[in-house]
LUMKOLMI-663096 format. One record per residue: x, y, z of N, C-alpha, C in turn; residue in one letter. Coordinates in steps of 0.1 Angstrom, whole numbers, always signed. Example, Ala and Ser with C-alpha at 12.3 -4.5 7.8 and 13.67 -1.06 7.14 Angstrom:
BEGIN
   n_x   n_y   n_z  ca_x  ca_y  ca_z   c_x   c_y   c_z type
  +132   -57   +78  +123   -45   +78  +132   -33   +78    a
  +128   -22   +71  +137   -11   +71  +129    +0   +79    s
end
This chain:
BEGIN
   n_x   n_y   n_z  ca_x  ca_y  ca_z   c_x   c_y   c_z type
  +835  +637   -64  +830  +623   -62  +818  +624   -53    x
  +809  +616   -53  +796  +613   -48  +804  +611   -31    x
  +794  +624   -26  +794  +621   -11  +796  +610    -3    x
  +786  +601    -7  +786  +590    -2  +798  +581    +3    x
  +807  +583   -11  +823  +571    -6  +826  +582    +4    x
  +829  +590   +12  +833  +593   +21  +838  +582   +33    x
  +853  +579   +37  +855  +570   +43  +848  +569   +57    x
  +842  +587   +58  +836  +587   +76  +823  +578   +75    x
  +819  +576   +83  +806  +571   +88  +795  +577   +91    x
  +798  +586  +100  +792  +593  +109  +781  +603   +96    x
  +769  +607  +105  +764  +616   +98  +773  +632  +102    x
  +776  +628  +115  +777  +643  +123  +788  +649  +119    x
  +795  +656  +108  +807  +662  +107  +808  +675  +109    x
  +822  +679  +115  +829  +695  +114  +822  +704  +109    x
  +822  +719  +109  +817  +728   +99  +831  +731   +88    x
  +826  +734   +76  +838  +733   +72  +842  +744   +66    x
  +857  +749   +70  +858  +762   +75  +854  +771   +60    x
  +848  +768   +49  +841  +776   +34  +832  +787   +45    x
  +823  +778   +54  +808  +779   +55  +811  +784   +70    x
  +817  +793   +75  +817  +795   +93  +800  +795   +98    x
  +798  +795  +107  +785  +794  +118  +781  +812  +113    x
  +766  +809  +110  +765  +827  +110  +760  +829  +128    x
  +762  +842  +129  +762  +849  +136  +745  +849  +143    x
  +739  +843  +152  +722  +845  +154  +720  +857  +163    x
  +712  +863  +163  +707  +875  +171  +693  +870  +182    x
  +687  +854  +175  +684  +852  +187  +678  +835  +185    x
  +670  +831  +192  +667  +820  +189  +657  +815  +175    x
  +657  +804  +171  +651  +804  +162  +641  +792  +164    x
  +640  +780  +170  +637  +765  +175  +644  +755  +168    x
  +654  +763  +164  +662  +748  +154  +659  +735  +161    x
  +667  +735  +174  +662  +722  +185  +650  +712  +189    x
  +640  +718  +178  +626  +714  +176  +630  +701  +166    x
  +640  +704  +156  +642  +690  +145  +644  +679  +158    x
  +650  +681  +166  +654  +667  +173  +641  +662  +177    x
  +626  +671  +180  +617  +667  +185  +611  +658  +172    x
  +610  +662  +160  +606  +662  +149  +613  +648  +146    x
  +628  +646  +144  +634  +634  +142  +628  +624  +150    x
  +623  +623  +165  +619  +615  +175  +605  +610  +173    x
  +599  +621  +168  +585  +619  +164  +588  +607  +152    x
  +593  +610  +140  +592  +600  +127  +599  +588  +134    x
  +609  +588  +143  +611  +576  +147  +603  +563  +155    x
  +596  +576  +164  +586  +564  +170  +574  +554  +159    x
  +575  +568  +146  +565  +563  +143  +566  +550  +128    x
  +581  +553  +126  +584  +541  +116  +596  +528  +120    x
  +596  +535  +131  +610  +525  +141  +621  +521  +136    x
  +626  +512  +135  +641  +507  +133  +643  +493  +127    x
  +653  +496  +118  +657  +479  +113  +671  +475  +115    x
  +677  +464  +120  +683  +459  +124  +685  +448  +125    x
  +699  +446  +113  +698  +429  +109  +718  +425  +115    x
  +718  +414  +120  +723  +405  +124  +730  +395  +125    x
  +739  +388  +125  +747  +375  +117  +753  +370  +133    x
  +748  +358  +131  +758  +351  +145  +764  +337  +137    x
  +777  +337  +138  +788  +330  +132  +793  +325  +144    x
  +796  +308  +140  +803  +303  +153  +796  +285  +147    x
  +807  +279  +157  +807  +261  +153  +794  +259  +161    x
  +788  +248  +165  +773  +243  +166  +779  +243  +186    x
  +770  +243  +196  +770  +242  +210  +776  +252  +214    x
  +780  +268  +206  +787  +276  +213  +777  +289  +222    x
  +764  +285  +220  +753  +291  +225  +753  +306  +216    x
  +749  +302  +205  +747  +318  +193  +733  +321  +196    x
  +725  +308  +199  +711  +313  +199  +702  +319  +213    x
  +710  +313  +218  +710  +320  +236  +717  +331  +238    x
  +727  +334  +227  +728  +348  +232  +722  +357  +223    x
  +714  +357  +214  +705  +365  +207  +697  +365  +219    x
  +692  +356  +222  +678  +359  +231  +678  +368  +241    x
  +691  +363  +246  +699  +372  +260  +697  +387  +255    x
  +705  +388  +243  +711  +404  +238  +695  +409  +240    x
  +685  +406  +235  +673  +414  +234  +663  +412  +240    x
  +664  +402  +253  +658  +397  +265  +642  +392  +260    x
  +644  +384  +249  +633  +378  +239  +636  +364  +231    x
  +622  +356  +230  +631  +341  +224  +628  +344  +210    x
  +637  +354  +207  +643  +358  +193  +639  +346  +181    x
  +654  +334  +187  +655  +319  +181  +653  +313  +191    x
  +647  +301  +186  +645  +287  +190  +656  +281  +190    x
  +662  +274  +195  +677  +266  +194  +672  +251  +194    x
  +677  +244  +184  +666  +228  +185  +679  +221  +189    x
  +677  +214  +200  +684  +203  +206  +695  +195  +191    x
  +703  +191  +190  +707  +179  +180  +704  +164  +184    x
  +700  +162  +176  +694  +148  +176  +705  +139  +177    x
  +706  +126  +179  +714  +116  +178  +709  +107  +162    x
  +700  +104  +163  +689  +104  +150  +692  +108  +134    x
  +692  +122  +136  +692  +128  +128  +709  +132  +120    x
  +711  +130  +105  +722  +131  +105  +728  +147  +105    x
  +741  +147  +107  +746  +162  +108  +747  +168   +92    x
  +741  +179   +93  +744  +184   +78  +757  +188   +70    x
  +757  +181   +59  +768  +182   +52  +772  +192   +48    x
  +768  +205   +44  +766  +219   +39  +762  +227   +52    x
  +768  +240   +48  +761  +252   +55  +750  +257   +54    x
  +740  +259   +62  +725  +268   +59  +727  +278   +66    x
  +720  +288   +55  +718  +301   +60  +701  +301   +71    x
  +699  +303   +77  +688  +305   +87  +684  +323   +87    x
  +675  +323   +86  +673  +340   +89  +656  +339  +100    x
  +658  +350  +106  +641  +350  +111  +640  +363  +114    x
  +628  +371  +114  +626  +384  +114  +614  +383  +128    x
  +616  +391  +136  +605  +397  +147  +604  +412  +149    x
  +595  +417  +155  +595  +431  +156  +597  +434  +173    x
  +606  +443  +180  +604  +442  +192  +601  +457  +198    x
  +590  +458  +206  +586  +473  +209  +590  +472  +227    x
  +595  +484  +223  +599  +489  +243  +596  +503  +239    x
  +584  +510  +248  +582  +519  +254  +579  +526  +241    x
  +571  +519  +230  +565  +527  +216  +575  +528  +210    x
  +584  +522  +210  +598  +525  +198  +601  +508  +192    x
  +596  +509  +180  +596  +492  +170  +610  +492  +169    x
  +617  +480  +167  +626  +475  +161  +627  +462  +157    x
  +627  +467  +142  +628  +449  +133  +638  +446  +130    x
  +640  +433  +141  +654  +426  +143  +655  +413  +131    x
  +659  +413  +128  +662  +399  +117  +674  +394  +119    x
  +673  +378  +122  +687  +372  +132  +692  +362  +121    x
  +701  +363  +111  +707  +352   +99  +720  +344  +113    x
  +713  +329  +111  +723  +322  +117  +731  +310  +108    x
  +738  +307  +111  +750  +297  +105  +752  +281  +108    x
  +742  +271  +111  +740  +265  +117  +750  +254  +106    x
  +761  +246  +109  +772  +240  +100  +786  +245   +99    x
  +785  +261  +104  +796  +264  +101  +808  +263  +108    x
  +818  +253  +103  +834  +248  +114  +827  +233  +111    x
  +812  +223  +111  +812  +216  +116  +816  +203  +111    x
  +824  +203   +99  +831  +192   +92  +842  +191   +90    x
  +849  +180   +89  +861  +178   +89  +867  +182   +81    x
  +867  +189   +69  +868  +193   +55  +862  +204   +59    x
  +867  +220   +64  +861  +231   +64  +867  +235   +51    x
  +874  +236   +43  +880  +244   +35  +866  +252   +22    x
  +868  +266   +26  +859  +277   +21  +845  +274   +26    x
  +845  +273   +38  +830  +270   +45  +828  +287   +48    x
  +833  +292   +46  +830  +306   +43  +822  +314   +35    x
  +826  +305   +21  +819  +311    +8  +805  +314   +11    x
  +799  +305   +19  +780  +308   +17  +782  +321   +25    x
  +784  +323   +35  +784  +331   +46  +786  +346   +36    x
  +798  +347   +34  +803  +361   +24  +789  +363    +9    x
  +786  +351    +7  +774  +354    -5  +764  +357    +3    x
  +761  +351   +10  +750  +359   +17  +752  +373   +16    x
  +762  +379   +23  +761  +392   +30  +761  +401   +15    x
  +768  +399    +1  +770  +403    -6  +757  +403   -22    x
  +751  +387   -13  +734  +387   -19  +728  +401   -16    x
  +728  +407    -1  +722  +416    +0  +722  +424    -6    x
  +734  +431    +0  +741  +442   -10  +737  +441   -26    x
  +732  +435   -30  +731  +434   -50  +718  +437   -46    x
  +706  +428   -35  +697  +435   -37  +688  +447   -35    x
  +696  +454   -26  +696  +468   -19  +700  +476   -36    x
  +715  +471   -37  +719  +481   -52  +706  +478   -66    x
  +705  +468   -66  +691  +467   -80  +681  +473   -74    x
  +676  +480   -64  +662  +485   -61  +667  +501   -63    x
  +680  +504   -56  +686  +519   -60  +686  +520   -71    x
  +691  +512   -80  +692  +516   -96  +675  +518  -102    x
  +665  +516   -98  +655  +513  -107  +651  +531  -104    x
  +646  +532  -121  +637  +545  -123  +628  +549  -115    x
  +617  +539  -110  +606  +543  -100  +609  +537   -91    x
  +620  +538   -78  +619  +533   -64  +611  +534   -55    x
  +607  +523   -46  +601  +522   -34  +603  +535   -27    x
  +597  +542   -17  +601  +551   -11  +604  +547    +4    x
  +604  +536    +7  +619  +529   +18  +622  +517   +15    x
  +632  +515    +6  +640  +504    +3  +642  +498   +15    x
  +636  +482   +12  +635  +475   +21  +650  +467   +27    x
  +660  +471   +37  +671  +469   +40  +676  +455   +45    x
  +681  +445   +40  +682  +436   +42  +699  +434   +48    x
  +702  +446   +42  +719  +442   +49  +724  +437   +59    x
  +729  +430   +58  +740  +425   +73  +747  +435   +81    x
  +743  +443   +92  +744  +454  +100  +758  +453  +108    x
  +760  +437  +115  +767  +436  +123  +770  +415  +125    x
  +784  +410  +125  +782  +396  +127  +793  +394  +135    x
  +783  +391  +148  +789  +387  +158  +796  +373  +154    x
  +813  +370  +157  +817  +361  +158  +821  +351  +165    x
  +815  +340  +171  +820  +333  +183  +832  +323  +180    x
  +842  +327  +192  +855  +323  +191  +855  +306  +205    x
  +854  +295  +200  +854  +286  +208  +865  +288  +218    x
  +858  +287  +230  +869  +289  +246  +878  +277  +246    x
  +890  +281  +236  +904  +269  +239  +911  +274  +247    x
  +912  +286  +248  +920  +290  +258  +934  +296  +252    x
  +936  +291  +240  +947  +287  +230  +953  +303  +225    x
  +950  +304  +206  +948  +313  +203  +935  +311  +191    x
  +932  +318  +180  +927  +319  +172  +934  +310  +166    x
  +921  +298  +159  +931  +288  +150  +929  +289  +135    x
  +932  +279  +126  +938  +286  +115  +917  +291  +107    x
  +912  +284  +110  +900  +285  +103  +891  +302  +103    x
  +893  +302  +120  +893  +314  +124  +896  +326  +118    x
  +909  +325  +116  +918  +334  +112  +916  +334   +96    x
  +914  +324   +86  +907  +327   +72  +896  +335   +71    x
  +885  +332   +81  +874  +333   +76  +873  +353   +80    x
  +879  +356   +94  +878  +367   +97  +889  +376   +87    x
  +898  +373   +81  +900  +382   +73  +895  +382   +58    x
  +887  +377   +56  +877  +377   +44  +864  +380   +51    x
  +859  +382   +61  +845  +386   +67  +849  +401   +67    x
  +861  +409   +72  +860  +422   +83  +860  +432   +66    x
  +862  +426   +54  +865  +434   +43  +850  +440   +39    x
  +844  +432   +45  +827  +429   +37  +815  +433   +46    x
  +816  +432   +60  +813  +435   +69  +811  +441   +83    x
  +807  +448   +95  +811  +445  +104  +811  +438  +117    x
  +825  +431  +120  +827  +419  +128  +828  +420  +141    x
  +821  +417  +148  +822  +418  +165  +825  +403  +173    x
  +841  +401  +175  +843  +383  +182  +844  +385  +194    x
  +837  +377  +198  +833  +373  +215  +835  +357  +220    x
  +848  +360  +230  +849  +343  +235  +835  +336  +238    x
  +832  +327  +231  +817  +319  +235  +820  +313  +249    x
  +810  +313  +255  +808  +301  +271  +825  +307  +276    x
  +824  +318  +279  +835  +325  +286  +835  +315  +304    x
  +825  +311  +306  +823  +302  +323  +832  +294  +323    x
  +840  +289  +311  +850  +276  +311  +861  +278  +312    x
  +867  +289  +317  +878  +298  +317  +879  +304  +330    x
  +892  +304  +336  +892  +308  +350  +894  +328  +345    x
  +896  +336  +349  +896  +350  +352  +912  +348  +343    x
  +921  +343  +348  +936  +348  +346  +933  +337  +326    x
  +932  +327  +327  +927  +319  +313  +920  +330  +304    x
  +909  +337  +308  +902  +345  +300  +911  +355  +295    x
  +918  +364  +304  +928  +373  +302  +940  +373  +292    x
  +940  +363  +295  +956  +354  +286  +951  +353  +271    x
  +940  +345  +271  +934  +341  +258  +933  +353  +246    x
  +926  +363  +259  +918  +376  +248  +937  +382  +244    x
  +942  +381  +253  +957  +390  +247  +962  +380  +235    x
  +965  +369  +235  +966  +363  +224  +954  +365  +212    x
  +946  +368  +216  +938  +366  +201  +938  +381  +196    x
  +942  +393  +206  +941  +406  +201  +956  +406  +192    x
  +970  +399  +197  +981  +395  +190  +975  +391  +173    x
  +969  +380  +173  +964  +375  +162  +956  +381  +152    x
  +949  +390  +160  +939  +398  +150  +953  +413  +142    x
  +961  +414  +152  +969  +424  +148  +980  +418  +137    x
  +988  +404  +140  +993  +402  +128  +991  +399  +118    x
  +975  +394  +120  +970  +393  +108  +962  +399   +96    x
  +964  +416  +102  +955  +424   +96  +940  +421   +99    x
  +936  +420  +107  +922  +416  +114  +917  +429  +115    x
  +908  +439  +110  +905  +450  +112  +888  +449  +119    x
  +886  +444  +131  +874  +441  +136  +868  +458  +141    x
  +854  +461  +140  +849  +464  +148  +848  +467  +162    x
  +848  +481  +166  +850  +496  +162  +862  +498  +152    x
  +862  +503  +137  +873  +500  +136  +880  +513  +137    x
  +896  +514  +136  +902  +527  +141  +906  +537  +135    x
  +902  +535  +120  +904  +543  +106  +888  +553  +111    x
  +877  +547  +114  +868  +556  +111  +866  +566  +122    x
  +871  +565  +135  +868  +574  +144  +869  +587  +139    x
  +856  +595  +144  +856  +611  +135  +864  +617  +145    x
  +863  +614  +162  +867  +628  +170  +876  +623  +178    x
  +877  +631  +188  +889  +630  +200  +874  +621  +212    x
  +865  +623  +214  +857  +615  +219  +852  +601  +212    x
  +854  +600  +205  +850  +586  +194  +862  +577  +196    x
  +871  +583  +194  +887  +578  +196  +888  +572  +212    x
  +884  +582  +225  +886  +575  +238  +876  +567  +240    x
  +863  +570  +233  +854  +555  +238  +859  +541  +230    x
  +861  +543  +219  +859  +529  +212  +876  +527  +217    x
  +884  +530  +219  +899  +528  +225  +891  +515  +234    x
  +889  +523  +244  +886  +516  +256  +880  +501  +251    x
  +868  +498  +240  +857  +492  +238  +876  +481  +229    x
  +880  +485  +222  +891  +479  +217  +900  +471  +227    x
  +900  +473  +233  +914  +472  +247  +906  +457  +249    x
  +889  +457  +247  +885  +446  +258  +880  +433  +248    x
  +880  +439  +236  +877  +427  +225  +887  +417  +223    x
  +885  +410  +219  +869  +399  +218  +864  +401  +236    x
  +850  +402  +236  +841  +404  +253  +845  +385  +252    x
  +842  +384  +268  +841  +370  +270  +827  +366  +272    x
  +819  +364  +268  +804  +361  +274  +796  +352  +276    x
  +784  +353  +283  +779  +341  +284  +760  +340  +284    x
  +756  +334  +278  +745  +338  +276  +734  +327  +283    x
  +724  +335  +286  +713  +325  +294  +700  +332  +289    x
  +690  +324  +292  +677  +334  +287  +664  +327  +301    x
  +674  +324  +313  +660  +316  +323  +664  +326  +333    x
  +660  +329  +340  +659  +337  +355  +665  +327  +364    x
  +670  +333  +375  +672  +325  +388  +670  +336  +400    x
  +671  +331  +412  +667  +338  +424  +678  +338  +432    x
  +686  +350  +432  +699  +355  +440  +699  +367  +449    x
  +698  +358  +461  +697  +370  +471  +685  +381  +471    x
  +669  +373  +472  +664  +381  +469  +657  +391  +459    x
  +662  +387  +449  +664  +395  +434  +666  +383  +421    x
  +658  +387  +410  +655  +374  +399  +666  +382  +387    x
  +677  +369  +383  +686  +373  +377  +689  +366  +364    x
  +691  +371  +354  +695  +360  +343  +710  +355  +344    x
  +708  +340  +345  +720  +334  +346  +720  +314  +342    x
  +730  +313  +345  +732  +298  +344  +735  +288  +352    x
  +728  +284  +358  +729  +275  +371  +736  +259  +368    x
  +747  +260  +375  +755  +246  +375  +757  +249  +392    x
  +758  +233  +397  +764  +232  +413  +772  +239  +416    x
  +778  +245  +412  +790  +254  +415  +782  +265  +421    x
  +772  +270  +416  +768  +281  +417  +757  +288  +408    x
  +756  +304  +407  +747  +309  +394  +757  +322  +389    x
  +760  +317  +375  +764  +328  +369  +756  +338  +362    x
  +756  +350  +366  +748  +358  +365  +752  +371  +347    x
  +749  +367  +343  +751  +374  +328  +748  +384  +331    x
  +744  +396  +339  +745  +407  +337  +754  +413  +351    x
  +761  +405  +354  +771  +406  +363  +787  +407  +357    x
  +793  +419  +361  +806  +422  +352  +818  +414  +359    x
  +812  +410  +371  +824  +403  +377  +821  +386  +375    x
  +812  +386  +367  +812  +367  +362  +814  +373  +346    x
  +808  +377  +341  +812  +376  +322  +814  +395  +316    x
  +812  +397  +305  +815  +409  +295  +801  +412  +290    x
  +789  +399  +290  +776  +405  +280  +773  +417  +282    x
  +773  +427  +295  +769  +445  +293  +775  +450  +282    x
  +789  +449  +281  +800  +453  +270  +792  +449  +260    x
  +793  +443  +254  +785  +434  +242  +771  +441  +236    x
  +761  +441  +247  +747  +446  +246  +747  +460  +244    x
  +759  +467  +255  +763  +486  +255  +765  +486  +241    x
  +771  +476  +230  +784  +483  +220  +771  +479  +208    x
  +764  +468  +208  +755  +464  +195  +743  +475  +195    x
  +737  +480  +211  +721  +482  +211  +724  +497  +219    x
  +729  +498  +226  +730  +511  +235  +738  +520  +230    x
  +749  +522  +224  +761  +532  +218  +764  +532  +204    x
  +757  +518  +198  +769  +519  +183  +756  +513  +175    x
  +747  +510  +178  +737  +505  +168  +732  +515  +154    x
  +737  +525  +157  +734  +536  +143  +746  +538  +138    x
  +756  +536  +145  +771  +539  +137  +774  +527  +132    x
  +766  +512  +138  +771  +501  +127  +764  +505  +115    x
  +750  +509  +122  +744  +510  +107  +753  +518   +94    x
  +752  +533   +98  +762  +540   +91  +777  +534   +84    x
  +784  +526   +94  +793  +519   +84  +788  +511   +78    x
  +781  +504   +73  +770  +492   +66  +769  +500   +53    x
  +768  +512   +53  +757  +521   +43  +769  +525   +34    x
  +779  +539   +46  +789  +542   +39  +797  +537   +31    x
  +804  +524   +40  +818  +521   +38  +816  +504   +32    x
  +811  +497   +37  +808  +485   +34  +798  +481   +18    x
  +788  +489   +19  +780  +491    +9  +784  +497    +0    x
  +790  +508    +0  +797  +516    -8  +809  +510   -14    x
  +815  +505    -8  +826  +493   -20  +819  +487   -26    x
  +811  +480   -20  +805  +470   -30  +801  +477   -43    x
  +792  +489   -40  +785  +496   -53  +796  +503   -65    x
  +805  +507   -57  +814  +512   -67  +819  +501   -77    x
  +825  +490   -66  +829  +482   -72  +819  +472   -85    x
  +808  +470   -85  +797  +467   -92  +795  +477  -106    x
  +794  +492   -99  +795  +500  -112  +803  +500  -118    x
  +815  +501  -118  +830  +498  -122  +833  +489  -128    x
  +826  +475  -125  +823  +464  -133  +820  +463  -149    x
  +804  +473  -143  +796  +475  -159  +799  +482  -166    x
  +814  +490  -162  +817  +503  -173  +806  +511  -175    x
  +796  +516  -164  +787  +524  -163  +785  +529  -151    x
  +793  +537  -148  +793  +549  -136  +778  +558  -140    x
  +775  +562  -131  +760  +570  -131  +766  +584  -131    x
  +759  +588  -146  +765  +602  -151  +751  +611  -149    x
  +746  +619  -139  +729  +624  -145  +717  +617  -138    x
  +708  +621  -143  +697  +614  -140  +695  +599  -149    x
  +686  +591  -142  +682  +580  -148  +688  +571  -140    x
  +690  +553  -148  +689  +542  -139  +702  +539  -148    x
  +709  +527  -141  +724  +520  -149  +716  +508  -148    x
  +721  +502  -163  +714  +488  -165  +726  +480  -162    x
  +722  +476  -147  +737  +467  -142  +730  +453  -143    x
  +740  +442  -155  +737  +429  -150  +736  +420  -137    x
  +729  +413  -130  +729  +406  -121  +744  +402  -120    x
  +748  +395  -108  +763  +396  -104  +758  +384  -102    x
  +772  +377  -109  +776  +362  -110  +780  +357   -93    x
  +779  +344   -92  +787  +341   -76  +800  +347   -77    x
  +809  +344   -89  +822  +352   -85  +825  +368   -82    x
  +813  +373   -87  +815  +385   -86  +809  +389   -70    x
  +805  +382   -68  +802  +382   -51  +810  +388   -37    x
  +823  +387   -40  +832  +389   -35  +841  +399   -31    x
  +839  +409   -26  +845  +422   -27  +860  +422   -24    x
  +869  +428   -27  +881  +431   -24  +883  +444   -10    x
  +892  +443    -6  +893  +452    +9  +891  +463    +3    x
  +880  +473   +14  +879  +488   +17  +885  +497   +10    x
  +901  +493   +11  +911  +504   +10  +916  +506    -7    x
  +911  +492   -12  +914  +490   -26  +901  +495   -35    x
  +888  +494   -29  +880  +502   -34  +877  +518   -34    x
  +880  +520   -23  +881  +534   -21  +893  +541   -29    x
  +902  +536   -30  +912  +540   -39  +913  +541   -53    x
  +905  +526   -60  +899  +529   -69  +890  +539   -73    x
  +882  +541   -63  +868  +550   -65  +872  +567   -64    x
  +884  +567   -59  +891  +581   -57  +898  +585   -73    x
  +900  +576   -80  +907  +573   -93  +897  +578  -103    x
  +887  +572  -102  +878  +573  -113  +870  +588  -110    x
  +874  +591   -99  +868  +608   -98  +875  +615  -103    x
  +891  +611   -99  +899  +624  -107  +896  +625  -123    x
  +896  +611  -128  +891  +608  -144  +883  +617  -148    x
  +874  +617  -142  +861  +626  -143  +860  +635  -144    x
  +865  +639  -135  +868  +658  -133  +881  +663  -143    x
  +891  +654  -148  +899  +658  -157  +891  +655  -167    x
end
């Protein structure tokens, strides 16, 4: 079977014991590729796309700005005026952000509607077509004879989900929509406006909702099927223990003691967002941009994308035998929809033994 369904993620695997390590007599500069990788990096940067899910005032667009200390999005006040929309919109916006010669094009898809009617039933559907729009158009540019030589990546990388601070647990909408998102995606939930929660409230909350994610087959991000090692396994443990982060986002400075901080000023005080003893946003910013932003990607590619494709080819009764292109028809809305990971991979394990017998 094509490398690719491989359920790991990771590029970095084992040696495998066919192929032992040969024996070197002395150096060679192999350690030069890392110079070489850094070089192509600087010089074509990074892409990195985005989903922030969550009901309207839970601050999605302040904490984009926060996560990348840039006014990413605009957040437009709601009008009194203006009526509330009946439908969900997809919103997308693309910027490029450079630190220290290194591009990254961020593209931020937001949800502006989503929860916000009385009648949510399948306010989902747009959200999952989106992410599965991509995916068809990533796979029709793969299939063509003469491809672009960088397929322009539109995928949904990572979609942060904001969990309204009830205090409660996960309520029922929640809980539909995340186990139809984590099949298709990967999902990262964070208590929104975590400041409305005393320390022991926050605590209590996140143990009930990690209850909820567990009886409900909730498989969020880091998930625990893909860890490759014994190091992979004790970081994202840890990064698991603390999900959903509680956080809180601001994008104004204030002046604490001397020192200019981003935070939120109410009479009470200034809550300082990059303060671990007021919110979780380090957690949040460490796991999207500092530690896991290439391993979301990798699961995106492998595992997420890779069901989809199988599942698509599987469709057309034209598995790719050889060289050349599969003439896959456009995918209907229904066929939009992927079924869980474990049902595609299993299928796709099937059709290889076919093969090979």
């Amino acid at each position: 079977m094509d490398e690719r369904q491989s359920p790991s993620p990771c590029s970095s695997r084992p040696s495998s014991p066919r192929t032992p390590p040969c024996e070197m007599l002395g150096s060679v500069g192999i350690e030069a590729v890392l110079d070489q990788l850094r070089i192509k990096a600087m010089k074509t940067g990074f892409e990195f796309n985005i989903m922030v899910v969550g009901q309207s005032g839970l601050g999605k667009s302040t904490m984009v700005n926060t996560l990348f200390k840039s006014k990413v999005w605009q957040s437009s006040l709601p009008s009194l005026e203006l009526p509330m929309p009946q439908t969900l919109e997809l919103h997308s916006m693309t910027h490029v952000i450079e630190e220290k010669g290194l591009k990254l094009k961020l593209t931020v898809t937001d949800t502006p509607g989503f929860g916000d009617q009385i009648n949510n039933d399948k306010c989902w559907d747009p959200v999952l077509s989106y992410i599965n729009q991509q995916y068809e158009q990533y796979l029709q540019e793969e299939l063509l004879i003469t491809r672009q030589r960088h397929i322009p990546d539109t995928r949904v990388h990572c979609c942060v989900y904001f969990v309204p601070p009830t205090g409660h647990c996960l309520r029922p909408l929640d809980i539909e929509f995340l186990q139809r998102l984590c099949r298709t995606v990967n999902v990262v939930p964070v208590i929104a406006r975590a400041d409305s929660l005393t320390i022991e409230e926050r605590n209590a909350f996140r143990s009930r909702i990690q209850e909820n994610l567990k009886t409900y087959c909730i498989d969020v991000y880091p998930q625990k099927c893909f860890d490759e090692d014994i190091n992979d396994r004790l970081l994202n443990s840890k990064i698991r223990e603390q999900i959903p982060f509680a956080v809180v986002g601001a994008d104004r400075e204030h002046l604490v003691n001397g020192r200019c901080v981003l935070g939120r000023k109410t009479k009470w005080g200034i809550i300082e967002v990059e303060n671990m003893a007021h919110c979780e946003f380090l957690l949040l910013r460490d796991l999207l941009i500092r530690s896991h932003l290439q391993d979301l990607k990798d699961i995106t590619h492998n595992i997420h994308y890779e069901n989809y494709r199988v599942l698509r080819l599987n469709e057309s009764h034209q598995l790719p035998r050889g060289p050349g292109c599969v003439n896959l028809a456009p995918a209907s809305p229904g066929q939009l929809i992927c079924p869980g990971p474990g049902k595609v991979r299993r299928r796709a394990n099937k059709d290889s033994k076919e093969d090979e017998g």
